[in-house]
Every structure is written in C-alpha cells, then in structure tokens.
DOMAR-811237 format. One record per residue: residue in one letter; residue number from 0; z, y, x of N, C-alpha, C in turn. Coordinates in Angstrom, 2 decimals, always signed. Each point is the difference from the previous one (the first is absolute). Layout:
N
(node a NUM (Z Y X) (Z Y X) (Z Y X))
...
//
This chain:
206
(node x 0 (+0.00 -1.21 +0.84) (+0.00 +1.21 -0.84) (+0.00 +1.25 +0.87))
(node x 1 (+0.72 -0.02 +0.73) (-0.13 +1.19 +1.34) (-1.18 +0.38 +0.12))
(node x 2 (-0.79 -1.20 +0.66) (-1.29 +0.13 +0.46) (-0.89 +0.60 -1.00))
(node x 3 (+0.35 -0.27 -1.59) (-0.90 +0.66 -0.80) (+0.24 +1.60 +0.10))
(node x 4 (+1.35 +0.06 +0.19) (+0.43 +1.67 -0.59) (-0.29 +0.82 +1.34))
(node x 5 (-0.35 -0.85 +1.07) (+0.13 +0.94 +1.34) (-1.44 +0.79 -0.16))
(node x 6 (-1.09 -0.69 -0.80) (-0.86 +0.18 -0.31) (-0.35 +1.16 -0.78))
(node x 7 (-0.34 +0.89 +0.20) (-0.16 +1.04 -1.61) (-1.71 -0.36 -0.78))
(node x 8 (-0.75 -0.32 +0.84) (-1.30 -0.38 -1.25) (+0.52 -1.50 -0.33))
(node x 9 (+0.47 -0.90 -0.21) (+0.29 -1.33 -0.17) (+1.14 +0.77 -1.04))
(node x 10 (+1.25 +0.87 +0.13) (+0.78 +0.18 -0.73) (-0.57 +0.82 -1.32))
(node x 11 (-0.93 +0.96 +0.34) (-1.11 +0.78 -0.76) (-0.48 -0.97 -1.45))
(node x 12 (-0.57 -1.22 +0.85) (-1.01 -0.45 -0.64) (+1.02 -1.36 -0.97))
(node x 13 (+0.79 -0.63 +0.52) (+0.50 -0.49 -0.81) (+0.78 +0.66 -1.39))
(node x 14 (+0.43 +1.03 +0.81) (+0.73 +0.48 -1.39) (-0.66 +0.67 -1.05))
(node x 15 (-1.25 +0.07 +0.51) (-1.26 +0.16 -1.32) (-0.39 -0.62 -0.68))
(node x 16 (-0.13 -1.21 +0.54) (-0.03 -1.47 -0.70) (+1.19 -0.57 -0.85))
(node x 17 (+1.26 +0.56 +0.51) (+0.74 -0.30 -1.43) (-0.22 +0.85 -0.99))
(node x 18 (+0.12 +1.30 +0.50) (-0.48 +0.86 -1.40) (-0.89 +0.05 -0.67))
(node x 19 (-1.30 -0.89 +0.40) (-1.16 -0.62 -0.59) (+0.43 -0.78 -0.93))
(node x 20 (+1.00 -0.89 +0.75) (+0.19 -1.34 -1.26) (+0.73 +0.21 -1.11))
(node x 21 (+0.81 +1.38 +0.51) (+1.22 +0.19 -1.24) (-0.89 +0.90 -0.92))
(node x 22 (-1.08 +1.21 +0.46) (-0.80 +0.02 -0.64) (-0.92 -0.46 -1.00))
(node x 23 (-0.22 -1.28 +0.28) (-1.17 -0.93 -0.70) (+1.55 -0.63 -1.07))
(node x 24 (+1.22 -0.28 +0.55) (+0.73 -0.47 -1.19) (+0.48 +0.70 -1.02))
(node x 25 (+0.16 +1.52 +0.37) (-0.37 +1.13 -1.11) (-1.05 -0.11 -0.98))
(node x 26 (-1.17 -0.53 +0.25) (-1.22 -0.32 -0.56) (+0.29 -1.14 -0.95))
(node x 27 (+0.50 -0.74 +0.02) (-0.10 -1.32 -0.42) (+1.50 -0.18 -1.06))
(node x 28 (+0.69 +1.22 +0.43) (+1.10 +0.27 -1.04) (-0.14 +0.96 -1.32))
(node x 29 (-0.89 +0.88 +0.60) (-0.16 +0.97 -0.86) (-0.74 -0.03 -0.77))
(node x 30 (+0.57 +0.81 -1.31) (-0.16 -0.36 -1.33) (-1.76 -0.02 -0.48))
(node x 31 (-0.32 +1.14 +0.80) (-1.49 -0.02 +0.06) (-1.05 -0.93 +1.04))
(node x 32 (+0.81 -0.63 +0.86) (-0.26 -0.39 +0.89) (-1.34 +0.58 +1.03))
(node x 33 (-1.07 -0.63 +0.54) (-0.49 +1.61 +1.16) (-0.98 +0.82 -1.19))
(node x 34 (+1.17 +0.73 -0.17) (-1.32 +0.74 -1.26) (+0.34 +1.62 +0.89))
(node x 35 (-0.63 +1.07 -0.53) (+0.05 +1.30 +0.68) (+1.36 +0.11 -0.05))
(node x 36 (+1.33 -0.12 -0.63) (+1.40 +0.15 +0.47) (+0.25 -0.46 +1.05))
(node x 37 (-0.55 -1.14 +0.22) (+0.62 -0.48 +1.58) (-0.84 +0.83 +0.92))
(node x 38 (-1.47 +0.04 +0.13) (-0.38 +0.88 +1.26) (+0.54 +1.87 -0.21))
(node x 39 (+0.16 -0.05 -1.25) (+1.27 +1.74 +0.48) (+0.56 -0.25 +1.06))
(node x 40 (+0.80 -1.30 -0.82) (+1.17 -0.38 +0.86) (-0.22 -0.16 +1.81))
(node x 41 (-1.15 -0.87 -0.06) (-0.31 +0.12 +1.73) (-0.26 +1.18 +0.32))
(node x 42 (-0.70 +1.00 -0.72) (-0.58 +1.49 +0.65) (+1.41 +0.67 +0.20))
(node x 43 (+1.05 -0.59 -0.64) (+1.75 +1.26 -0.28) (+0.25 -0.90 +1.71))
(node x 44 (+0.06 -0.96 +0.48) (+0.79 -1.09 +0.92) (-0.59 +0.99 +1.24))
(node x 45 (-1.51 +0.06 -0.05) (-0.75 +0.52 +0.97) (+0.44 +1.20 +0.43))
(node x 46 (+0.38 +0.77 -1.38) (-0.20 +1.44 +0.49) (+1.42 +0.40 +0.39))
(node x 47 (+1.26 -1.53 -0.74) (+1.16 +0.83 +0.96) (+0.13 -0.58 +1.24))
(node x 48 (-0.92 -1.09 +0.65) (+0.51 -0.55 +1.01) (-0.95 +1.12 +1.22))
(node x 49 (-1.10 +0.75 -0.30) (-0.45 +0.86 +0.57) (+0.87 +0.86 +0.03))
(node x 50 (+0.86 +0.48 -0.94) (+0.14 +1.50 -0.26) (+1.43 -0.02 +0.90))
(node x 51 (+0.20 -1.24 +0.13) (+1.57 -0.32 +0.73) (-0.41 +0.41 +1.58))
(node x 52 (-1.03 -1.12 +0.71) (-0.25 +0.55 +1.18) (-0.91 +1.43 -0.02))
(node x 53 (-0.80 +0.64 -0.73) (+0.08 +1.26 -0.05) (+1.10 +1.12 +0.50))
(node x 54 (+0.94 +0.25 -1.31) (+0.97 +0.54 -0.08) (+1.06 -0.15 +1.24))
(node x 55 (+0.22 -1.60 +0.24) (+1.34 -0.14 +0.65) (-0.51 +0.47 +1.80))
(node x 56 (-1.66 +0.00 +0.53) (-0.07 +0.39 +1.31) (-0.10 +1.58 -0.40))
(node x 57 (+0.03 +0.74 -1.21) (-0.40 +1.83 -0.37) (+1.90 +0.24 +0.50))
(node x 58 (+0.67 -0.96 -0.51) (+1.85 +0.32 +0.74) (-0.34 -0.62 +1.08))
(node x 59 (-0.17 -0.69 +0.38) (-0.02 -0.37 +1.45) (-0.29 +1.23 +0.91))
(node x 60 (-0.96 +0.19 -0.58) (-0.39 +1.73 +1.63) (+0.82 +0.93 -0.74))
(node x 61 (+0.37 -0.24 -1.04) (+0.76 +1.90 -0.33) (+1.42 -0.42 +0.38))
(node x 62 (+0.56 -1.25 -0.51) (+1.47 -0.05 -0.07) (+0.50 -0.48 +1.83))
(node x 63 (-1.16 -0.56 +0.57) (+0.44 -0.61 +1.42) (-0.80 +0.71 +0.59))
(node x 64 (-1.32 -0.24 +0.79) (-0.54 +0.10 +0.43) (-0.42 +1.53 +0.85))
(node x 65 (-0.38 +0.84 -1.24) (-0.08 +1.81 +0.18) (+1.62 +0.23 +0.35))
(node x 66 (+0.54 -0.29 -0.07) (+1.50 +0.21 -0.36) (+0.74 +0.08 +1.58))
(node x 67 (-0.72 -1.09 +0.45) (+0.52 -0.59 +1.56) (-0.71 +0.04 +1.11))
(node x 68 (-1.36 +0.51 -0.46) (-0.75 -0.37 +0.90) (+0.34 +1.41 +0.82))
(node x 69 (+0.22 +1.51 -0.06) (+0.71 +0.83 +1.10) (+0.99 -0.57 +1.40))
(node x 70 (+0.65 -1.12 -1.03) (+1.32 -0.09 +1.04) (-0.25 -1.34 +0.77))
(node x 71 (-1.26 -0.02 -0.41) (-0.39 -1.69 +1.08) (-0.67 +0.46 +1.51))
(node x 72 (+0.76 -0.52 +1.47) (-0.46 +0.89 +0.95) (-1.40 +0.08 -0.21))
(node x 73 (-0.58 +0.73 +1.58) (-1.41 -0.17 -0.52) (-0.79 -0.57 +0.49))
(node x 74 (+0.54 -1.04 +0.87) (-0.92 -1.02 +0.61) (+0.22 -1.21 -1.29))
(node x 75 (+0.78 +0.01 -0.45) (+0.38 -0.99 -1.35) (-1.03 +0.32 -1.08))
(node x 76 (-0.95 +0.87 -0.16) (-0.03 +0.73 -1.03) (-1.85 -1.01 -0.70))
(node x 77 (-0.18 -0.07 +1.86) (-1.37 -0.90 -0.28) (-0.41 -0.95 -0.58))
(node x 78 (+1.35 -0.90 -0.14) (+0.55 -1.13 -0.53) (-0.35 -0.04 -1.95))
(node x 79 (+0.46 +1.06 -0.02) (-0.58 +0.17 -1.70) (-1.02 +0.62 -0.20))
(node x 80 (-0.44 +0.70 +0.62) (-1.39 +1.02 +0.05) (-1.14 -0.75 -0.14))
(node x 81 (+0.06 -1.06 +0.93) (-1.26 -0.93 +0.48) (-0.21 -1.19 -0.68))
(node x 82 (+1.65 -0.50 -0.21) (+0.02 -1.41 -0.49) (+0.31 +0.09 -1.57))
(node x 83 (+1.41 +0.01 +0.05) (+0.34 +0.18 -1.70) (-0.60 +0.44 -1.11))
(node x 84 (-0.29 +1.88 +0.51) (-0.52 +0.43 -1.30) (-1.31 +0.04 -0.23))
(node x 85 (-0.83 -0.21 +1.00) (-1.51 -0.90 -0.53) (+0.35 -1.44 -0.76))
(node x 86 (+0.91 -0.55 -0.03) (+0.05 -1.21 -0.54) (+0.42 +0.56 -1.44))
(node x 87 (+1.19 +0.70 -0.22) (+0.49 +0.30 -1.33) (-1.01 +0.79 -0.62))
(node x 88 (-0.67 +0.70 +0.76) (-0.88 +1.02 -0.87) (-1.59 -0.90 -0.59))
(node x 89 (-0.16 -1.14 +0.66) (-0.89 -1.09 -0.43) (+0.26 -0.15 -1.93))
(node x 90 (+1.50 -0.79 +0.45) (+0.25 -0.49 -1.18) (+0.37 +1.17 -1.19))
(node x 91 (+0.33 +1.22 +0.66) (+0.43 +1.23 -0.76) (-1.19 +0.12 -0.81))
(node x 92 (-1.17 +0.11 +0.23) (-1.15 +0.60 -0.54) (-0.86 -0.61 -0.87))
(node x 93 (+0.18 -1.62 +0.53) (-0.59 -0.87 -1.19) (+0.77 -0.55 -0.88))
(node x 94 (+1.24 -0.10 +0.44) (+1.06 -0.25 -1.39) (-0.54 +1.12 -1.37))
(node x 95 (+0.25 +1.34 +0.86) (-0.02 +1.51 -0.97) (-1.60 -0.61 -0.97))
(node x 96 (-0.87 -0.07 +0.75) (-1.51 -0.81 -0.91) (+0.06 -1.06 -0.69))
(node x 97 (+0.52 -1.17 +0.11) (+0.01 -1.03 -0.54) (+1.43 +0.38 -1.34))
(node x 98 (+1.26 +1.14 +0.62) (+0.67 +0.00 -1.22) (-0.54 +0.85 -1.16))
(node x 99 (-1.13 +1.09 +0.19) (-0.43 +0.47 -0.85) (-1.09 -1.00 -0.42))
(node x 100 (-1.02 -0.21 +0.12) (-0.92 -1.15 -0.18) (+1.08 -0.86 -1.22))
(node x 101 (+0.76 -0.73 +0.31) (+0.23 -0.85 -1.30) (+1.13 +0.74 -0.51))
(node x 102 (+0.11 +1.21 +0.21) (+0.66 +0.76 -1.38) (-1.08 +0.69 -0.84))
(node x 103 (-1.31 -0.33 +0.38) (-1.25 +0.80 -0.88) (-0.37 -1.64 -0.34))
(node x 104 (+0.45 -1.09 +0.36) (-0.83 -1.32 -0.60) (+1.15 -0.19 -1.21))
(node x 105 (+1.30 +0.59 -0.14) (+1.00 -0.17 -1.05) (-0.76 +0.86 -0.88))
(node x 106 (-0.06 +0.91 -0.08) (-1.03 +1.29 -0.68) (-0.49 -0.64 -0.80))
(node x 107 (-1.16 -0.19 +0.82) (-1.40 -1.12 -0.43) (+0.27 -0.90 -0.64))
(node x 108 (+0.81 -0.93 -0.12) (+0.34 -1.23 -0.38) (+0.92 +0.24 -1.22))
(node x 109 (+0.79 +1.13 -0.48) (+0.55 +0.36 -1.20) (-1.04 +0.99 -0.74))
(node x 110 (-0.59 -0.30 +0.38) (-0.96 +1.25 -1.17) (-0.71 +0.94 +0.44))
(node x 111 (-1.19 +0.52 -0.33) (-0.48 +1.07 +0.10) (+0.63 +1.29 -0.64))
(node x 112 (+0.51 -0.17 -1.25) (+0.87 +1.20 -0.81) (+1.39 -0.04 +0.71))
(node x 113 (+0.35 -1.10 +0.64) (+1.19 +0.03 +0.81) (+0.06 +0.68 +1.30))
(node x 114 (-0.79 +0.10 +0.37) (-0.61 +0.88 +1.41) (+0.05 +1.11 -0.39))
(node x 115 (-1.08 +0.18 -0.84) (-0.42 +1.61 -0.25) (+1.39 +0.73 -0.34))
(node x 116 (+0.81 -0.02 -0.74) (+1.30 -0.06 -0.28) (+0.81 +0.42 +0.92))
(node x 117 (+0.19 -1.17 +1.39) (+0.84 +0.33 +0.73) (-0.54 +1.23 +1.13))
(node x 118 (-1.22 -0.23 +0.23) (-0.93 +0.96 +0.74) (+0.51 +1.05 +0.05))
(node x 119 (-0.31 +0.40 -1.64) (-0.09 +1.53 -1.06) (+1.39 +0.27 -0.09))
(node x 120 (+0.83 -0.58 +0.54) (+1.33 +0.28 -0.46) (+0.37 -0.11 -1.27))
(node x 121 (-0.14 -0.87 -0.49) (-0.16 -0.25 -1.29) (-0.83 +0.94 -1.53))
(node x 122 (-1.03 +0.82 +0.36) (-0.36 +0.68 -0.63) (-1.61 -0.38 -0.19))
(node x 123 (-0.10 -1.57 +0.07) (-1.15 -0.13 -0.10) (-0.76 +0.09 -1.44))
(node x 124 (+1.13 -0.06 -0.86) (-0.04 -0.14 -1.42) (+0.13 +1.43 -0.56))
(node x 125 (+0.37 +0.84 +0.58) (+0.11 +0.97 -0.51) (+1.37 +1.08 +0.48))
(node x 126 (+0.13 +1.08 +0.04) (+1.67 +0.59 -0.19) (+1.53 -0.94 -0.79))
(node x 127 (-0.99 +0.16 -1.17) (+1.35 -0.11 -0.82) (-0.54 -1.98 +0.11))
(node x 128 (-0.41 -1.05 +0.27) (+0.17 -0.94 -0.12) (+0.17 -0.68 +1.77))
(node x 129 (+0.57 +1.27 +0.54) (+0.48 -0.24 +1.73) (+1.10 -0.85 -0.39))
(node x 130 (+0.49 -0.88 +0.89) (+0.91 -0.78 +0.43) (+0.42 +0.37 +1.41))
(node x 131 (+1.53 +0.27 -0.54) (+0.87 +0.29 +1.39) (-0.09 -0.47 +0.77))
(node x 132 (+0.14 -1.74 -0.38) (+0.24 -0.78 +1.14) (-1.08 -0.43 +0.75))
(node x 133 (-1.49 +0.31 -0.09) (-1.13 +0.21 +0.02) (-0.10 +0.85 +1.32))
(node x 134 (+0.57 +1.47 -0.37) (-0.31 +0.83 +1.09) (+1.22 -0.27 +1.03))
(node x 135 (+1.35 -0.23 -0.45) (+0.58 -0.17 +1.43) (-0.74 -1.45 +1.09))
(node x 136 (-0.49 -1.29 -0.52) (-0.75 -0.51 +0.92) (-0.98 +0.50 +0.46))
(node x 137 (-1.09 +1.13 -1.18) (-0.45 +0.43 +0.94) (-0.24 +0.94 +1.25))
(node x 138 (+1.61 +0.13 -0.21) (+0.22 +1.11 +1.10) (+0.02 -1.13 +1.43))
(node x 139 (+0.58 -1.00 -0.07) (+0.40 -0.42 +0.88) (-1.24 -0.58 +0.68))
(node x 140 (-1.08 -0.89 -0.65) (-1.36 -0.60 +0.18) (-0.55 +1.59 +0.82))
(node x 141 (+0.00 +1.18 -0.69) (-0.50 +1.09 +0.91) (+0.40 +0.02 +1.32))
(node x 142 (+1.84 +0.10 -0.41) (+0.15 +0.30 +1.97) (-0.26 -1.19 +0.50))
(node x 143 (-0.03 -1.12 -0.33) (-0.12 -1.20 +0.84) (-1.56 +0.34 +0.91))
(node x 144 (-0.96 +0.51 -0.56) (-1.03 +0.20 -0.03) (-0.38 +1.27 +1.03))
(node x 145 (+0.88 +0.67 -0.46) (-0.15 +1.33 +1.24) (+1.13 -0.21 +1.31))
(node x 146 (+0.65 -1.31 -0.04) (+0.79 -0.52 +0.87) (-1.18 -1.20 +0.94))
(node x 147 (-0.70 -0.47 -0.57) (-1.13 -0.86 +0.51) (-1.24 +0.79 +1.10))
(node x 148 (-0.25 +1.12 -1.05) (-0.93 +0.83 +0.26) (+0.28 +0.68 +1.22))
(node x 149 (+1.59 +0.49 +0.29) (+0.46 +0.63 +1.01) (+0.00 -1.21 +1.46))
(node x 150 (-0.02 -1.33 -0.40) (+0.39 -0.86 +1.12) (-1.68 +0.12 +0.39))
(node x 151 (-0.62 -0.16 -0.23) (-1.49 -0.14 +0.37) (-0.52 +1.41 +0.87))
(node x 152 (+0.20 +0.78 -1.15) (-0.34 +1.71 +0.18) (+0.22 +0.99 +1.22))
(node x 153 (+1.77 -0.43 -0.36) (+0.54 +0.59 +1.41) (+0.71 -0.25 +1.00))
(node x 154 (+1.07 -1.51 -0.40) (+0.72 -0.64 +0.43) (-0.57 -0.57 +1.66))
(node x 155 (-1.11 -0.88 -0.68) (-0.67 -1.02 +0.62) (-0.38 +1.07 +1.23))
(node x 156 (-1.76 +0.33 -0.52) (-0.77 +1.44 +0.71) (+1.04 +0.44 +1.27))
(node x 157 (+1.25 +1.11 -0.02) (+0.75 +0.46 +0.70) (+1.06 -1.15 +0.49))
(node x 158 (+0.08 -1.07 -0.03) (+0.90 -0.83 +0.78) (-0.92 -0.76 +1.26))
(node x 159 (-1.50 -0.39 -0.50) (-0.57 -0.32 +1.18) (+0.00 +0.89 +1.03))
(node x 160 (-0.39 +1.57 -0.41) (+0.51 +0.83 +1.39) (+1.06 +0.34 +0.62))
(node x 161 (+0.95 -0.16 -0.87) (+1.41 +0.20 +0.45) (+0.51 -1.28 +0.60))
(node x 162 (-0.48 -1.05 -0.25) (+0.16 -1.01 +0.95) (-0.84 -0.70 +1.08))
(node x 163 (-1.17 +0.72 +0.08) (-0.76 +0.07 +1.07) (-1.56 -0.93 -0.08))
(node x 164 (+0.04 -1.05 -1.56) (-1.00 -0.80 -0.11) (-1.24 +1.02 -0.40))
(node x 165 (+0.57 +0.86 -0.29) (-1.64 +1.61 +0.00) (+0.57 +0.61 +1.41))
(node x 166 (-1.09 +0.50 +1.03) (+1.10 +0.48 +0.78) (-0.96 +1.66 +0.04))
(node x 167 (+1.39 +1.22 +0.10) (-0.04 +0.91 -0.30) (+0.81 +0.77 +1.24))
(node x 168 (-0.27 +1.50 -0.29) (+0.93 +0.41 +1.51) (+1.69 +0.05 -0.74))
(node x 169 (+0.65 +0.24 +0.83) (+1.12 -0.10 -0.30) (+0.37 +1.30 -1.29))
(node x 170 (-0.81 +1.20 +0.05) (+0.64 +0.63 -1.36) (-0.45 -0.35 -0.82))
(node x 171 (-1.33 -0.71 -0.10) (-0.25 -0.93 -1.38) (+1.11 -1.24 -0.52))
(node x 172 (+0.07 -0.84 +0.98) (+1.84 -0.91 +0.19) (+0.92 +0.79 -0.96))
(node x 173 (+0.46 +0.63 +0.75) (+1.12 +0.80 -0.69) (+0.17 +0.95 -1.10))
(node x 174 (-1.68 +0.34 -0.82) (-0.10 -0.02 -1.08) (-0.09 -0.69 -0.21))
(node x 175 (-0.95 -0.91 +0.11) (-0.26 -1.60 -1.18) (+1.82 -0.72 -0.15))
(node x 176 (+0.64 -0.28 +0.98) (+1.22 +0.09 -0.64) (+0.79 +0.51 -0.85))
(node x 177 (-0.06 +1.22 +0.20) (+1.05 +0.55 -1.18) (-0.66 -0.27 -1.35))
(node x 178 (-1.69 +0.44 -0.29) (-0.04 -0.46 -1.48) (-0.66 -1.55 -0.19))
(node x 179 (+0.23 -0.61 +0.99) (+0.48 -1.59 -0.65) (+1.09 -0.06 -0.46))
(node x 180 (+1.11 +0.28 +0.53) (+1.57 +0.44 -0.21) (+0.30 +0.64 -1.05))
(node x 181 (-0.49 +1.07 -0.55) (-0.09 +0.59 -1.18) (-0.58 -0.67 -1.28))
(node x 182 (-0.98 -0.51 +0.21) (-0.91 -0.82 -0.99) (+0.80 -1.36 +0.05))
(node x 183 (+0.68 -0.34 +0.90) (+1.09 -1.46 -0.76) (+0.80 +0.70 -0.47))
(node x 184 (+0.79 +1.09 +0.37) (+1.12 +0.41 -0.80) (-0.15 +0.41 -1.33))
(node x 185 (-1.63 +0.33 -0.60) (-0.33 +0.12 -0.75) (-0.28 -0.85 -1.31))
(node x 186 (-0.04 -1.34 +0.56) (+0.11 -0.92 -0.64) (+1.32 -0.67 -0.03))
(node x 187 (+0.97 +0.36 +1.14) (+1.46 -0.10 -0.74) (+0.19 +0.36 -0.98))
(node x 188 (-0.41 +1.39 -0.30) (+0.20 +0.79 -1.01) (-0.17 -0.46 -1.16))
(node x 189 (-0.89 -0.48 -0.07) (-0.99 -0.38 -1.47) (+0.32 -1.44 +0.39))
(node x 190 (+1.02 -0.83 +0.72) (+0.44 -1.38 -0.34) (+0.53 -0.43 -1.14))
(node x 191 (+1.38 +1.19 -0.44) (+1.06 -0.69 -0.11) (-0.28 +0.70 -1.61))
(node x 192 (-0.88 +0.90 -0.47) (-0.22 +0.28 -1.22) (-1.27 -0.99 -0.68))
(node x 193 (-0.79 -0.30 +0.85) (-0.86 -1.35 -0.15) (+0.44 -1.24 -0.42))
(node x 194 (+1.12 -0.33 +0.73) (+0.64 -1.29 -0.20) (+0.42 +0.28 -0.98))
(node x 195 (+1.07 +1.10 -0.73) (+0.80 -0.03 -1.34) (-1.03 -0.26 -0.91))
(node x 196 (-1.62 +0.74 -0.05) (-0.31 +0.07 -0.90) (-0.77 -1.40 -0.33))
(node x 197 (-0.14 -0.77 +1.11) (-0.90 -1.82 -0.57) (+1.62 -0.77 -0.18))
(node x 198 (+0.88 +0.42 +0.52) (+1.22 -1.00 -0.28) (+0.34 +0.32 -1.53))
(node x 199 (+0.51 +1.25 -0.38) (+0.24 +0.50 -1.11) (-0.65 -0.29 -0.99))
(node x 200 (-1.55 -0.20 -0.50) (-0.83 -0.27 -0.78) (-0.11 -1.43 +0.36))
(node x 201 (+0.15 -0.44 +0.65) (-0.20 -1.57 -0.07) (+1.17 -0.68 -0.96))
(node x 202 (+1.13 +0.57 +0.61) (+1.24 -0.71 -0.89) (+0.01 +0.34 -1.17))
(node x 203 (-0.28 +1.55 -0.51) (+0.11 +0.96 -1.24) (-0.79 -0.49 -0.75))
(node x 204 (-1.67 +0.07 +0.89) (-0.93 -0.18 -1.37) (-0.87 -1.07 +0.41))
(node x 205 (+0.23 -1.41 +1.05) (-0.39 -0.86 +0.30) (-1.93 +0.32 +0.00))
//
C-alpha cells in the first residue's frame, strides 16, 4: 500500500476509479436511473471536484505562498519560482476551465429556460416574474466567470513574466508581478461571495 500512495499518478488514478464505481452505483440506485438527473449529477461531482483544486491552489498563493514568499532568503526563493509555482499554476488554470466548463454543462443539462434564468439573473421571464433565487446564483455563475476570465487574462499572461517562462527585463518582472498579485487577490475577493452564493442556493433552492 505504501508503494501505491508513494505514488501520486497511481494514487490519482486509482482513486478515480473508485469514484467511477461509486458513481456508476449512484446510477443503478437511482430512482431514474442514468437518465439526465444522474449526468447533472456527474456535471455537479465535476464541477466541485474542479472547483476544489481551483479555489483551494487561489488560497494557496494568497493565504501561503504571496504571504511568505518576502521572508524566504533569496537564494531559497528559486526553489518556488522555477519549480513549485509553474507546477501549481499548471493545475491553477485548468482546474479554473474545466470548473467552469461543467458548471455551463449543469446549465445545459437543466434546461434551456433554466440557464437563461440563471444567466439573466433571474429576469429572463420578465421583472415582475424574476426569481430571487435565480439572480443570487446568478451572481455567483458571473463572478465565477470573471474569476476564470481573470486566471487566463491576467493571472496566467503576467506570471509567465514574473516568473521568467516569458522572459522580460527586469521592470517588466516586477510589474508583471504585482498585477499577477493583484489579479489573484482579486479573485480572493470574489471567492468567498461566490462560494456563499452556489452553496446557499444549492441547499435553499436545490
């Protein structure tokens, strides 16, 4: 068992394979069995197991990383520059795609009037036949969206020069840093009102 866990693609890949199987026994329990409720259901699995490594490396550089990286000497400093955060920022960027991607295949898969709806902030029907709970998801589907848009846009763009895989003179560096730095903190920002609003409507108005 060691030998499996010392492993991270062997540990990766198995534990996908159970969630495959417990998946497929969801299927075979449910009341509809694989009818469009269950693939919601896979598009909801997808988009929080993205939105987890998304989110949890967007605290990783704000809550650790930006946080510490001043007080790390500076021959130490290469160590994350070169190695680490090209690795986290890999998975940072296609998590952020793949978690929006099957939060637009949940969309899709509940309806076209269900979309338009959450899109419109619930005013696809009209003013007076808006639904509240309509527009607070779709507040949140927005920032998720201008939280995606920012990892691609500006995140990404200004971290290759600030970490040297674009290479630039050094006052380009030290701009492209700060608004990579800014543009994650920016999506701190718009984390933690994002999350209330798919947690909140999920439990509230399923």
């Amino acid at each position: 068992m060691a030998g499996l866990l010392s492993n991270f693609r062997n540990t990766l890949i198995l534990s996908l394979l159970l969630a495959g199987v417990m998946i497929f026994a969801f299927g075979r329990v449910s009341p509809g069995g694989f009818d469009l409720s269950f693939w919601q259901a896979v598009a909801r699995w997808s988009h929080v197991g993205f939105g987890i490594l998304w989110i949890g490396l967007l605290y990783y550089f704000n809550f650790v990383q930006i946080r510490v990286m001043p007080s790390i000497p500076g021959e130490l400093k290469p160590a994350v520059s070169k190695y680490i955060a090209p690795e986290a920022l890999f998975w940072f960027r296609w998590s952020s795609l793949f978690t929006v991607l099957a939060g637009l295949a949940i969309l899709a898969l509940r309806g076209h009037g269900y979309a338009m709806e959450v899109m419109s902030f619930g005013l696809a029907g009209g003013v007076v036949q808006g639904d509240q709970g309509y527009m607070l998801l779709g507040v949140g589907v927005w920032l998720a969206i201008v939280m995606f848009l920012n990892v691609w846009g500006i995140i990404w763009p200004n971290q290759k020069r600030a970490l040297g895989i674009v290479v630039v003179d050094d006052d380009r560096k030290a701009k492209a840093a700060r608004v990579a730095m800014l543009g994650s903190r920016t999506n701190l920002l718009l984390s933690f009102p994002m999350l209330t609003s798919m947690a909140m409507y999920q439990t509230l108005f399923g």
